[in-house]
One Martini backbone bead per residue (centre of mass of N, CA, C, O) as a GRO file, in nm:
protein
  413
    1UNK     BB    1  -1.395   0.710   0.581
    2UNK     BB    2  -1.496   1.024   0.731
    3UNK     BB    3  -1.245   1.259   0.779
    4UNK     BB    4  -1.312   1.597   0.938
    5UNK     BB    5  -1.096   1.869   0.930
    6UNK     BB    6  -1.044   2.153   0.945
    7UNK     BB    7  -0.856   2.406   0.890
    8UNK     BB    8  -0.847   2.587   1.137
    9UNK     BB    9  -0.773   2.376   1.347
   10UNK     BB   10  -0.513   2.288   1.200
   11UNK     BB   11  -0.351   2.524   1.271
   12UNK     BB   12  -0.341   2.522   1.579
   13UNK     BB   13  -0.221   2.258   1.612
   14UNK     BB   14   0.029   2.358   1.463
   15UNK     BB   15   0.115   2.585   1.624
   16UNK     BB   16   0.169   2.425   1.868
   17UNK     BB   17   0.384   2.218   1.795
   18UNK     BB   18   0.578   2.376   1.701
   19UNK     BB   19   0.627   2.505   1.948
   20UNK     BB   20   0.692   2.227   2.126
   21UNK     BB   21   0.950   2.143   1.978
   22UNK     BB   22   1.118   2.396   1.949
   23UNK     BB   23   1.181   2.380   2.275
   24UNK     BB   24   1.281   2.129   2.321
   25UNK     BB   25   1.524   2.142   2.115
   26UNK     BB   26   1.638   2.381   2.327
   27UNK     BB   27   1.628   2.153   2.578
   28UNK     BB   28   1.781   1.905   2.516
   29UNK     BB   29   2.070   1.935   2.702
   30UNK     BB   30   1.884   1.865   2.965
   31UNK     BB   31   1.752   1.542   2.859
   32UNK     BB   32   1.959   1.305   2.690
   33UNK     BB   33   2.009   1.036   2.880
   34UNK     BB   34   1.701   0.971   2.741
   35UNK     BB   35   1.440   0.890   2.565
   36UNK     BB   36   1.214   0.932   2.785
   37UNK     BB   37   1.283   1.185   2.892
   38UNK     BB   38   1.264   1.373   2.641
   39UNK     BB   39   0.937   1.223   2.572
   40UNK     BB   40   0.841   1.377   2.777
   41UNK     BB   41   0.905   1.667   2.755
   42UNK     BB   42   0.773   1.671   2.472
   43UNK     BB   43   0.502   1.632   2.634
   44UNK     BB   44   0.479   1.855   2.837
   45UNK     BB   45   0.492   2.101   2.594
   46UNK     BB   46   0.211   1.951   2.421
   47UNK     BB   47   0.025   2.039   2.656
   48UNK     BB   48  -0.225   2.152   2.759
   49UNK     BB   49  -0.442   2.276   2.998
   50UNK     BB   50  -0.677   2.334   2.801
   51UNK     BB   51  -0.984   2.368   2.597
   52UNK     BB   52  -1.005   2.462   2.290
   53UNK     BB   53  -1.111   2.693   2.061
   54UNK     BB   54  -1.278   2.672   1.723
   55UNK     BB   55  -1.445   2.891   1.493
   56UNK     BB   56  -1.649   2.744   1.206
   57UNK     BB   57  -1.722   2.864   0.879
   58UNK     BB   58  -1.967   2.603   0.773
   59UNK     BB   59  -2.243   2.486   0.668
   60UNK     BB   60  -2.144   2.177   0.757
   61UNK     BB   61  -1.859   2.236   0.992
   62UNK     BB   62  -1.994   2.424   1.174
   63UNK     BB   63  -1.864   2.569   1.496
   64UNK     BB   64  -1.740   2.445   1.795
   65UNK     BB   65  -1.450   2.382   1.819
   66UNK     BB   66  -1.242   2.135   2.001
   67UNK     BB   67  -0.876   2.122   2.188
   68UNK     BB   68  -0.640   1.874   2.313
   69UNK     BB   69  -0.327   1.803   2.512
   70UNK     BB   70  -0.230   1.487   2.627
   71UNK     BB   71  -0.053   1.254   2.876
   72UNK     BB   72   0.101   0.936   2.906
   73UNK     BB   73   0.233   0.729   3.194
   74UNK     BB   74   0.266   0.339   3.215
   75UNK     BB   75   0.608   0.309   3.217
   76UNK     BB   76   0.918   0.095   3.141
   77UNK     BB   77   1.170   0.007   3.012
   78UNK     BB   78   1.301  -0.361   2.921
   79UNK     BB   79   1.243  -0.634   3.004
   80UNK     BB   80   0.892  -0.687   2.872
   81UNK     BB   81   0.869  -0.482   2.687
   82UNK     BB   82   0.747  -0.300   2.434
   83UNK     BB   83   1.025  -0.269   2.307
   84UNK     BB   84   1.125  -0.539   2.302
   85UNK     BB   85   0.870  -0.711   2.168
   86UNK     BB   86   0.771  -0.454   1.906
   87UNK     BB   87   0.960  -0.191   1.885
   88UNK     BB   88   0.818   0.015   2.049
   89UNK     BB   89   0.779   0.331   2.303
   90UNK     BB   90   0.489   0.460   2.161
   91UNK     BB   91   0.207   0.677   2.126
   92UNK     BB   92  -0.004   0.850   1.858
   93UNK     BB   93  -0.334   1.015   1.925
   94UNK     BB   94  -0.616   1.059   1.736
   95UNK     BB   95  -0.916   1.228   1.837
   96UNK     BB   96  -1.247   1.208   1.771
   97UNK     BB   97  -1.544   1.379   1.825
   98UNK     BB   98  -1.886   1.230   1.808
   99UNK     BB   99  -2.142   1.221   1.902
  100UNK     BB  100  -1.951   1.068   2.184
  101UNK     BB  101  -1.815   0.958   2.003
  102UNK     BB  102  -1.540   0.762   1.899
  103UNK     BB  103  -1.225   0.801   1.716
  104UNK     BB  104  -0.908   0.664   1.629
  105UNK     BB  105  -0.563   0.754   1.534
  106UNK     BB  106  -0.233   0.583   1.516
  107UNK     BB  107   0.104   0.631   1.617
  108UNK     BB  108   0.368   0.462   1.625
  109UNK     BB  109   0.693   0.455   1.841
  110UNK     BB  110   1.075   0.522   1.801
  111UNK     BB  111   1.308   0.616   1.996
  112UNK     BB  112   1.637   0.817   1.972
  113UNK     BB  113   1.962   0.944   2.069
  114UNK     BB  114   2.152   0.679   1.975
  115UNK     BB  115   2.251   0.530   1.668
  116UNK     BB  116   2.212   0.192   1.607
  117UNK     BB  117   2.165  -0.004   1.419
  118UNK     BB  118   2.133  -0.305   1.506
  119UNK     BB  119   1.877  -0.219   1.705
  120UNK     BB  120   1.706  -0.059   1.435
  121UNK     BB  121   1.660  -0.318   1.291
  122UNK     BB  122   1.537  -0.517   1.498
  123UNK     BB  123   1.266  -0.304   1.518
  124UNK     BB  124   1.175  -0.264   1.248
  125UNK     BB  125   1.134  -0.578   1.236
  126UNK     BB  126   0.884  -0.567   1.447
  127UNK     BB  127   0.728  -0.295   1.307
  128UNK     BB  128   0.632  -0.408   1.024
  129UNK     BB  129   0.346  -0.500   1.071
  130UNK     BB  130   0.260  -0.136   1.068
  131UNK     BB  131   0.261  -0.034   0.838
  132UNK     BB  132   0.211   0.313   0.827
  133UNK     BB  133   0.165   0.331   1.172
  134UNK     BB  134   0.546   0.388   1.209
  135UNK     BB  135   0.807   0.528   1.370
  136UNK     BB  136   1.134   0.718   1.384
  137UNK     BB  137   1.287   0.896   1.644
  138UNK     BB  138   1.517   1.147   1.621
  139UNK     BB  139   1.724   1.331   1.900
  140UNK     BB  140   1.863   1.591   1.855
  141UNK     BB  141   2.063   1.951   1.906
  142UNK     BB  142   1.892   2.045   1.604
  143UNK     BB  143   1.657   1.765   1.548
  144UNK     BB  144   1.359   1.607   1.547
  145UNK     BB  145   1.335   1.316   1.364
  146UNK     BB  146   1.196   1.127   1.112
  147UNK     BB  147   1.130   0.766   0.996
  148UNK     BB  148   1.104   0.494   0.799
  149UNK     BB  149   1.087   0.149   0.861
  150UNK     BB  150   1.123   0.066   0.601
  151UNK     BB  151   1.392   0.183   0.472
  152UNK     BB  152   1.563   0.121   0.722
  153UNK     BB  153   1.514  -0.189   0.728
  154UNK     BB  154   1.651  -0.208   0.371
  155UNK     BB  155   1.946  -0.038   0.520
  156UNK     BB  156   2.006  -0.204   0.797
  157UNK     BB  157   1.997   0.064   0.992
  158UNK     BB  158   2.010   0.295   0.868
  159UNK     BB  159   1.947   0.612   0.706
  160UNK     BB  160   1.718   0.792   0.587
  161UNK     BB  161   1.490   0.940   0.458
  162UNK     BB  162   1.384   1.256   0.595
  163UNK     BB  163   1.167   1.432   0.917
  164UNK     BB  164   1.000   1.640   1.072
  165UNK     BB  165   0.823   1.595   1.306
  166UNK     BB  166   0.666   1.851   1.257
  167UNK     BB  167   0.569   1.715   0.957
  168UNK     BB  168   0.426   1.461   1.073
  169UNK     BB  169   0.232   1.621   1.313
  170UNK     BB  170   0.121   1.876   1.126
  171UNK     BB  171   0.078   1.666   0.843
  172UNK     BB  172   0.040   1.380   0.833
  173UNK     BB  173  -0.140   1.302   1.079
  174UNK     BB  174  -0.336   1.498   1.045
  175UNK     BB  175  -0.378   1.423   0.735
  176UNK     BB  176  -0.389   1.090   0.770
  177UNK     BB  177  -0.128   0.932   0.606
  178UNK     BB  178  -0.080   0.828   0.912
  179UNK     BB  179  -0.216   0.596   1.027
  180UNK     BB  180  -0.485   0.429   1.242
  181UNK     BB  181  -0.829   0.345   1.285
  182UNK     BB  182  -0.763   0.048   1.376
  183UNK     BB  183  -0.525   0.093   1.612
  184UNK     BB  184  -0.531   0.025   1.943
  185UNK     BB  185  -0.490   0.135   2.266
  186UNK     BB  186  -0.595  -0.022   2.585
  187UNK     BB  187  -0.546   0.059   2.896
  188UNK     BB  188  -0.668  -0.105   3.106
  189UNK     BB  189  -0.627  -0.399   2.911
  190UNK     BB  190  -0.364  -0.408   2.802
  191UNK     BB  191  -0.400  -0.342   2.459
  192UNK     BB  192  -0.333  -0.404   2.117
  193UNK     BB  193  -0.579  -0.314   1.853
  194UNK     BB  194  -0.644  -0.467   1.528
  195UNK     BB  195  -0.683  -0.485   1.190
  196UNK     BB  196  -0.588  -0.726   0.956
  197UNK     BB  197  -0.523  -0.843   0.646
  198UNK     BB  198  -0.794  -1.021   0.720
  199UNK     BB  199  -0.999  -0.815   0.908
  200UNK     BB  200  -0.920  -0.929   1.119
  201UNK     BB  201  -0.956  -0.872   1.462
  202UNK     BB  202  -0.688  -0.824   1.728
  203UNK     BB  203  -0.465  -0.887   2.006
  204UNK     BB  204  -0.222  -0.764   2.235
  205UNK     BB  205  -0.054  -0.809   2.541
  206UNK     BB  206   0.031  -0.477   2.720
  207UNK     BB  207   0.287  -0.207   2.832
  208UNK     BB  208   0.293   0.099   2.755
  209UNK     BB  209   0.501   0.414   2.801
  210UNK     BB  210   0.368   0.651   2.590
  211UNK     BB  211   0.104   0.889   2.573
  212UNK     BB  212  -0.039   1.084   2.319
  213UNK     BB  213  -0.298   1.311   2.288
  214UNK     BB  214  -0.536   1.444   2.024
  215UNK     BB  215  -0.834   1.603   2.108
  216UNK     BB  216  -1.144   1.692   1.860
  217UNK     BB  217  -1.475   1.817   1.896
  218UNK     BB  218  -1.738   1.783   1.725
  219UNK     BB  219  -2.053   1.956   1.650
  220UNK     BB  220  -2.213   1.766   1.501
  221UNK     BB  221  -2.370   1.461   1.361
  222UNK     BB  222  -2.318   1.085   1.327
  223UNK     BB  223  -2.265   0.768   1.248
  224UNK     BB  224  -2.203   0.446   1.337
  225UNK     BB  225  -2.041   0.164   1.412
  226UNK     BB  226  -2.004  -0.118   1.483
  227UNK     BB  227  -1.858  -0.360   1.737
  228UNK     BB  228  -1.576  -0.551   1.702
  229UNK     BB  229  -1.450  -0.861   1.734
  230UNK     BB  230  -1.182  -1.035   1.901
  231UNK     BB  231  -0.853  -1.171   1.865
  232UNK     BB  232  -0.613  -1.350   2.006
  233UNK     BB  233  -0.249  -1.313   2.036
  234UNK     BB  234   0.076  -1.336   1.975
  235UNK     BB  235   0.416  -1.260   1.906
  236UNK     BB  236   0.468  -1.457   1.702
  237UNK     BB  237   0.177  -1.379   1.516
  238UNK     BB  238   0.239  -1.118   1.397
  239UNK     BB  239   0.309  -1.116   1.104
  240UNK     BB  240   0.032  -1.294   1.032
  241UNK     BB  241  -0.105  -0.993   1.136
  242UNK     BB  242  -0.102  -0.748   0.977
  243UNK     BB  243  -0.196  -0.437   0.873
  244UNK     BB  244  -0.410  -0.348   0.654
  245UNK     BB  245  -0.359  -0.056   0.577
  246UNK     BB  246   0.009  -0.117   0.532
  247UNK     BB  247  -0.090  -0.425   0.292
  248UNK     BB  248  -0.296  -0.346   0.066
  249UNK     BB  249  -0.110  -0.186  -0.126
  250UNK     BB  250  -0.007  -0.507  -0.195
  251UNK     BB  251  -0.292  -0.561  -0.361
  252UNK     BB  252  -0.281  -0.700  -0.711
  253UNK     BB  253  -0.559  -0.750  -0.821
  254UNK     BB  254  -0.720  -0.446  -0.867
  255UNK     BB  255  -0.505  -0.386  -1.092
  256UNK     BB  256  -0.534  -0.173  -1.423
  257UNK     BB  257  -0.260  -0.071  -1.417
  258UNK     BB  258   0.117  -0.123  -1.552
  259UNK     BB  259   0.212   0.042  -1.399
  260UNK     BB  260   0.123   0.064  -1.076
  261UNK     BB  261   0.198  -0.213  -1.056
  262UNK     BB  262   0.557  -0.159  -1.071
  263UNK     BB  263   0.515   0.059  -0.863
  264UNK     BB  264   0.463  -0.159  -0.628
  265UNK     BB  265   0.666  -0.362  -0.670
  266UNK     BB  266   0.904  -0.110  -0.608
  267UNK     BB  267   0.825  -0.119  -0.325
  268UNK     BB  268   0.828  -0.407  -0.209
  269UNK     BB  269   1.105  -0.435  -0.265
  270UNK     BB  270   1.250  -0.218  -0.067
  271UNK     BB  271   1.163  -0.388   0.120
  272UNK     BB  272   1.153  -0.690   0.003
  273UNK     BB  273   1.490  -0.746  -0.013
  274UNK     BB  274   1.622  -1.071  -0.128
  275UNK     BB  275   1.917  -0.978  -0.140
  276UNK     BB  276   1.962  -0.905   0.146
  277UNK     BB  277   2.105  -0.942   0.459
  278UNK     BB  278   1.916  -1.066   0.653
  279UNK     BB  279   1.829  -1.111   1.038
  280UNK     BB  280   1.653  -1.410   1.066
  281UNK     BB  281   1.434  -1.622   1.192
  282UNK     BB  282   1.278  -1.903   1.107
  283UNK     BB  283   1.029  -1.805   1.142
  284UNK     BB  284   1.058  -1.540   0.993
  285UNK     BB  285   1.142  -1.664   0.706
  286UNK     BB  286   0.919  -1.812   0.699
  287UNK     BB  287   0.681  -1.533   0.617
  288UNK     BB  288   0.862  -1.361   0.460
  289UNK     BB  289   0.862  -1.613   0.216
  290UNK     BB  290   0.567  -1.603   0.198
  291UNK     BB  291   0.489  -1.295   0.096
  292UNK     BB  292   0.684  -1.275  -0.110
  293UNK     BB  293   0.517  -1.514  -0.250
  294UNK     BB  294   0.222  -1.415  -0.267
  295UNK     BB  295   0.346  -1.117  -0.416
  296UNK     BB  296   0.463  -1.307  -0.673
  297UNK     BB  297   0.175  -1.445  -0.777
  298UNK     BB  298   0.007  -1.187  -0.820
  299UNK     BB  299   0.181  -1.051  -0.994
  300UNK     BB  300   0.225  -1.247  -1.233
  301UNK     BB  301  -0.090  -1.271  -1.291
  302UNK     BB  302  -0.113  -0.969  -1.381
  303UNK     BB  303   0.104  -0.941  -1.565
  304UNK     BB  304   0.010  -1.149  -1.757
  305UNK     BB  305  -0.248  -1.038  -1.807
  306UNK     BB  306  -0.086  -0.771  -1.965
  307UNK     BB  307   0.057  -0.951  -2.168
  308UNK     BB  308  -0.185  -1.027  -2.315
  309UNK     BB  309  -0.359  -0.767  -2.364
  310UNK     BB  310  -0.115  -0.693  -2.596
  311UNK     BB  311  -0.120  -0.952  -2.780
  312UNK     BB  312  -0.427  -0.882  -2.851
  313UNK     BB  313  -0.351  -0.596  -2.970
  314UNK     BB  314  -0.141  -0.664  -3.153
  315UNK     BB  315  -0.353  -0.886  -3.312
  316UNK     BB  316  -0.575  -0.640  -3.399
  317UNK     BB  317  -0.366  -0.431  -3.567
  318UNK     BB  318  -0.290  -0.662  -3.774
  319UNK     BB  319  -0.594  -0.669  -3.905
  320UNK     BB  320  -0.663  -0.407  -3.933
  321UNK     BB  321  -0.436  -0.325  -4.162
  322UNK     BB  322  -0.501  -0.539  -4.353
  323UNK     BB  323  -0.797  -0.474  -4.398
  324UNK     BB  324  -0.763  -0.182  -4.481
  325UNK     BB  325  -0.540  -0.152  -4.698
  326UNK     BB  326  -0.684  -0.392  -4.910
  327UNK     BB  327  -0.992  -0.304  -4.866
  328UNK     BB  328  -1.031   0.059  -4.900
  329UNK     BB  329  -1.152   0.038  -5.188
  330UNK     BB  330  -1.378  -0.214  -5.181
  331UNK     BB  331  -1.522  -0.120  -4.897
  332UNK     BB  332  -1.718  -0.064  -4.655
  333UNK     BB  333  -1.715   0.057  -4.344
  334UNK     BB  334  -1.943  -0.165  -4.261
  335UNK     BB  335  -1.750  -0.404  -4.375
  336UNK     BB  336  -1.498  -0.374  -4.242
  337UNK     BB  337  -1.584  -0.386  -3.931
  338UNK     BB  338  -1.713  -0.677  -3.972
  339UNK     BB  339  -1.440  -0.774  -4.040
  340UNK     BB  340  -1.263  -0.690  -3.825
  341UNK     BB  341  -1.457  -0.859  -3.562
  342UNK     BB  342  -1.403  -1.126  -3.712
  343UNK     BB  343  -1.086  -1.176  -3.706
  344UNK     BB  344  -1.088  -1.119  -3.382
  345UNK     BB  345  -1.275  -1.387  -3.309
  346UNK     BB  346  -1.108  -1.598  -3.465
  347UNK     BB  347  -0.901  -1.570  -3.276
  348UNK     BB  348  -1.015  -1.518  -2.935
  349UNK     BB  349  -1.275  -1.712  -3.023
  350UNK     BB  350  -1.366  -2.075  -3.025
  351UNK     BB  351  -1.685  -2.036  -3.042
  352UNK     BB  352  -1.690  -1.881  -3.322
  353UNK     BB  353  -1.968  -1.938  -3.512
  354UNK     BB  354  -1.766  -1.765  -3.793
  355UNK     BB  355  -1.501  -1.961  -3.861
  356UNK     BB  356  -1.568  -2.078  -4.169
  357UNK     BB  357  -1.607  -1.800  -4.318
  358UNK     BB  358  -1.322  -1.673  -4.248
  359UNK     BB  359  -1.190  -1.922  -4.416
  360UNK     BB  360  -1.304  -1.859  -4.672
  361UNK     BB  361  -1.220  -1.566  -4.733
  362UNK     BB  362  -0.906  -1.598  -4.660
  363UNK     BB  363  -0.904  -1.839  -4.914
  364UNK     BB  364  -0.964  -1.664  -5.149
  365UNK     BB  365  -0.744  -1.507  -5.174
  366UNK     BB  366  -0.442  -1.410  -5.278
  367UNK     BB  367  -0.154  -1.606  -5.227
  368UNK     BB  368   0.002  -1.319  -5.130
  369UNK     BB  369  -0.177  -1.207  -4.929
  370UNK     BB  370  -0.208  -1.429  -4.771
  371UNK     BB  371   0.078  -1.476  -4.683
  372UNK     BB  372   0.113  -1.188  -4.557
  373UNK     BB  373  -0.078  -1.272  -4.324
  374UNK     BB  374   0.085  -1.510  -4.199
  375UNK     BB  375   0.356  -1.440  -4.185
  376UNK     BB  376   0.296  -1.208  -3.958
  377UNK     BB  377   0.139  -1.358  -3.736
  378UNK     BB  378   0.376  -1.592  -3.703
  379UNK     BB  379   0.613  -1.375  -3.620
  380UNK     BB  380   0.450  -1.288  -3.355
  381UNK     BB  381   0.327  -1.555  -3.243
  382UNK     BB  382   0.539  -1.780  -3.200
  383UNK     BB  383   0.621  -2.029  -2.971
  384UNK     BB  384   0.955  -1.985  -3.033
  385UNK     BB  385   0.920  -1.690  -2.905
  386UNK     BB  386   0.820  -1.814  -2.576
  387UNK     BB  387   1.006  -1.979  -2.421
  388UNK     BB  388   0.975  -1.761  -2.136
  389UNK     BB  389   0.653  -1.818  -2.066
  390UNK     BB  390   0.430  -1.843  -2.007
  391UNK     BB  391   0.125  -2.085  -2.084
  392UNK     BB  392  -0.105  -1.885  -2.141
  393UNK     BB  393   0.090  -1.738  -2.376
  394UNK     BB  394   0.176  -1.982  -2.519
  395UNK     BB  395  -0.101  -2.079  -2.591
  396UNK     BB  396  -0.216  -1.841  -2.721
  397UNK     BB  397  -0.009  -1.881  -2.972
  398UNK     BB  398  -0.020  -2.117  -3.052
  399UNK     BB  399  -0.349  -2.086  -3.182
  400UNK     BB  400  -0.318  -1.885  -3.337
  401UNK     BB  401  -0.082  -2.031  -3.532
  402UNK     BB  402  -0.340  -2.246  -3.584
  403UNK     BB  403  -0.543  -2.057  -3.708
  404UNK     BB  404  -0.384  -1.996  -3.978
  405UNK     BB  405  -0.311  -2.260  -4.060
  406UNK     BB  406  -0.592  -2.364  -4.124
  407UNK     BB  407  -0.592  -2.244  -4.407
  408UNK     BB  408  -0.430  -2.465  -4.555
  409UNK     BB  409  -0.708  -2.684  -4.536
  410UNK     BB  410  -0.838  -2.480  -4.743
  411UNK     BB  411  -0.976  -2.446  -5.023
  412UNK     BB  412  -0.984  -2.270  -5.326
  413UNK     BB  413  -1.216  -2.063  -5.492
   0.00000   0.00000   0.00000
């Protein structure tokens, strides 16, 4: 989905927004009561009056863009809120108007101005679901700042690196990075719904208690999407429909480059790190149990892949070395390479037409050269050095050694 917000227009709104913080923050010990009053006062003063307009000289998204900020409240906190339920108490909503078509990305929050940390862990653990799409914002007389819900909660609660207010929504937010496209919320008949990790549309029914609207209206036309159609589910099987795309990150079926790898395995172990002492319900925690197995099954079957594709090229490099060093005296460059792909095909592929040849050859050779190619590869490749390794491995390994030996069963002409 490509999504363009001019930087003309990103300015105006970042320029409002910073100052609509700064002046909260400056009348902060007006309204601390509560977190809720906050976030009116908060959400009054990044409201406009009216649709600024914001002319855009670019050949393709040139014209006049409009851009408003409005603010709703729904309910509020208390038993069967959405705070007790899901963990979130309002939502930032970005609108982008194209052609009458309408596309939001949304970003759940959870707002704070008493630090607890049991509290805010247990919000966390319910806003898990929503990874990449909420945050964490703490209201202070100095500054307002967010957290991400995952550090917080692999924190257990305490706080962690942050970025302030202004940073979240007039960087990360307009900027993209965070929050989704995939997750609305329809005030009318009050549902939350998302596309989940299995792409399927799904629902679940609440009263929301503040919503932010950023509203920006493109001059342009675009085509759009056909609706597509949701089920509903309970708050039970939250986790188990988590949002696709705070969770698609961490499918490691088409990574093929093994830092990328690792360094997926070491965010998701930074979230899911089960040395922690987290406190789950049973069924929490076998859902987490569950996520945690699926998600080291992908990943060892691609180290494994990493790791056969490292024993692959490291016994096709002493092939390669053994064959120049002893050979390019000997043969031409067109005869060396044939050789090369010859033993190399000998070794890794069982089914290769001319292992006979490839068995003669090296059987030919004189029986130290011979030897110094068997103890070498023999050296590197021993099942007894595998002990630890995968089967695929191990399997692989055999083979190797397998196939070295079997020239001591050919008579040297």
């Amino acid at each position: 989905m490509e999504i363009i917000i001019p930087q003309e227009v990103k300015e105006k709104i970042k320029s409002h927004l910073n100052s609509a913080i700064k002046e909260a923050i400056a009348g902060f010990l007006s309204v601390y009561e509560s977190e809720d009053t906050c976030t009116g006062d908060l959400f009054r003063l990044m409201k406009t009056k009216r649709a600024r307009t914001v002319v855009v000289d670019d050949e393709k998204w040139g014209g006049k863009w409009k851009w408003s900020i409005d603010y709703n409240k729904f309910g509020s906190g208390g038993t069967g809120s959405t705070e007790s339920i899901l963990g979130f108490d309002g939502i930032f909503v970005l609108s982008i108007i194209r052609n009458g078509y309408v596309e939001e990305k949304t970003l759940l929050f959870q707002s704070k101005i008493e630090w607890r940390k049991k509290d805010i862990y247990e919000q966390c653990k319910k806003m898990l679901p929503w990874l990449g799409a909420a945050t964490i914002i703490n209201y202070t007389e100095e500054s307002f700042d967010t957290y991400k819900i995952e550090e917080v909660f692999n924190n257990l609660g305490e706080k962690a690196e942050k970025s302030t207010l202004q940073e979240t929504l007039s960087g990360d937010f307009l900027d993209c990075n965070i929050g989704d496209f995939d997750l609305h919320y329809d005030a009318i008949q009050k549902k939350l719904i998302w596309r989940d990790i299995s792409s399927e549309y799904v629902f679940t029914k609440l009263n929301l208690n503040r919503k932010l609207k950023i509203k920006i209206e493109a001059p342009n036309r675009f085509p759009y999407e056909s609706v597509q159609n949701k089920k509903e589910i309970s708050n039970d099987e939250m986790l188990l429909h988590r949002l696709r795309k705070g969770y698609s990150k961490f499918d490691v079926k088409y990574i093929w480059n093994k830092e990328e790898l690792e360094s997926i395995k070491s965010e998701f172990d930074k979230i899911f790190n089960k040395a922690r002492n987290h406190s789950f319900s049973e069924k929490e925690n076998s859902i987490f149990l569950e996520i945690i197995s699926e998600f080291n099954r992908q990943y060892e079957e691609k180290s494994d892949y990493f790791n056969l594709e490292e024993l692959k090229k490291k016994l096709t490099d002493i092939l390669n070395s053994f064959v120049v060093d002893n050979f390019k005296n000997q043969l031409k460059d067109k005869e060396i390479e044939g050789l090369q792909y010859g033993l190399k095909e000998f070794f890794l592929n069982e089914k290769y037409k001319h292992k006979g040849t490839i068995i003669e050859f090296i059987g030919s050779l004189d029986d130290n050269l011979q030897r110094k190619i068997r103890n070498k590869i023999v050296q590197n490749f021993h099942p007894d050095t595998m002990i630890n390794c995968s089967s695929s491995i191990k399997y692989f390994c055999e083979n190797v050694t397998k196939t070295i030996n079997s020239i001591n069963t050919k008579q040297k002409k």
